[in-house]
Steps between C-alpha positions, in 0.01 A plus 500: 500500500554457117254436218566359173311626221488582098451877455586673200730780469531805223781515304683768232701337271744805376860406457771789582907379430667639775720697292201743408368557142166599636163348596374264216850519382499093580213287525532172693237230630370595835585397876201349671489454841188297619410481889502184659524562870472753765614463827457701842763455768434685826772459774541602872828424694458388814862400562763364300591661153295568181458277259720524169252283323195693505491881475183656590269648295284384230652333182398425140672232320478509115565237279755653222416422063787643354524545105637226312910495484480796776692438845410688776813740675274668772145698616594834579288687742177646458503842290180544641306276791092580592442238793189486728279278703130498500477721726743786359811443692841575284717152460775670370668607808753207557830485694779632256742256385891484500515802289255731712204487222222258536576150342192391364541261223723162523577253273476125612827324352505185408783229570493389140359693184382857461294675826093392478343712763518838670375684803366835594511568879258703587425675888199288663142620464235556785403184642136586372613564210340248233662584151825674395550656158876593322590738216811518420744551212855331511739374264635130385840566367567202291780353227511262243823327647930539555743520297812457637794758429861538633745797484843554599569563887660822556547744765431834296145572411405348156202477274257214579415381149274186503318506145174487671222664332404811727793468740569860692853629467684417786869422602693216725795465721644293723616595836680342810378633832518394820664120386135492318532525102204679303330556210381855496232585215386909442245588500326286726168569324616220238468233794141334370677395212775306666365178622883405661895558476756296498910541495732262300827470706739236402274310276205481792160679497447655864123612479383813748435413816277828617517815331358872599351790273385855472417710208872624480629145507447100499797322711528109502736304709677214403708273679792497235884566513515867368862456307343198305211675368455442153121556388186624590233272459149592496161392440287760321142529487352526114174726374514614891137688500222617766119366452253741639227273738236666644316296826187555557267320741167567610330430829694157523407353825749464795575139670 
């Protein structure tokens, strides 16, 4: 079932770059995030397989009011989640996702233009439950656009210097493994500020095609002759910064 409605939600509007420089060091517009449906899917196989449409639980979809000349990059998970039904069960015990924690928050993309909506997934309440109520404190991380910057394609480490305000110190190479050609950034910490790579090889841009990360290291692979590489080309994020948003929702009834 799924019910449409216009509840309000709190908001902090404290801006923190994502280099550091303290709290309050950078004050920004806030993030709001205004609920506008909630849906309950329940599910029992009988035969057949699941469905990849629907996964069960109960979900809140928020409409997303970003601050003007802000893009969103991504919701990252709750940094702390108080979920319960009417009747006092816990809604935060959900399935873990691909990386074994809970995946709570998603943001809806759209084909064209910047994302509008997002979800939190929530487990499903007691079928006599009436209401459900949701504090929670997460973070928008958010930047003000790309810029976009190209260094030379070598096969020692060297330093990445874009000339973006804020940018962590990190270095580049590129490698040929496996017939696959790849950019490797370190640290890999610096990935929310790369938006995408690209290699210049004889007078062609060959953009990423997937690309795997850790804290020690960001690795992009690009479908590009490895002799012919001439350039790195990427697109950097500017004024990259995390917006503090607390949720919190009262008694909100259930479909």
């Amino acid at each position: 079932m799924t019910t449409t409605l216009p509840a309000a939600v709190c908001l902090l509007a404290v801006a923190l770059p994502m280099h550091g420089g303290g709290v309050g060091a950078r004050r920004e517009g806030a993030v709001a995030m205004q609920l506008i449906q909630i849906k309950e899917v329940r599910q029992t196989r009988l035969s057949g397989e699941d469905s990849v449409f629907d996964r069960p639980g109960l979900t809140l979809t928020f409409a997303l009011d970003l601050p003007a000349g802000s893009q969103l990059v991504g919701l990252r998970e709750p940094e702390s989640l108080r979920a319960v039904d009417s009747t006092g069960l816990d809604l935060t015990a959900i399935e873990p996702g691909f990386g074994g924690e809970p995946d709570y928050l998603n943001v809806v993309h759209a084909w064209e233009g910047q994302p509008k909506e997002a979800t939190l997934t929530l487990a499903l309440p007691r079928r006599r439950a009436e209401t459900v109520s949701v504090d929670a404190k997460i973070e928008a991380v958010v930047c003000s656009g790309t810029e976009r910057v190209e260094v030379a394609a070598t096969g020692a480490p060297a330093a990445l210097r874009t000339g973006v305000g804020g940018f962590p110190q990190a270095q580049v190479r590129v490698e040929r493994k496996g017939g696959q050609l790849q950019v490797i950034v370190t640290p890999g910490t610096v990935k929310p500020w790369i938006e995408d790579v690209a290699v210049v090889a004889g007078g062609a841009a060959h953009e990423s095609s997937s690309a795997m990360w850790s804290d020690a290291q960001l690795v992009y692979f690009v479908a590009a002759p490895a002799e012919a590489a001439e350039k790195i080309r990427l697109t950097v994020r500017r004024d990259l910064r995390a917006i503090p948003v607390r949720l919190d929702l009262a008694e909100v009834a259930l479909p």
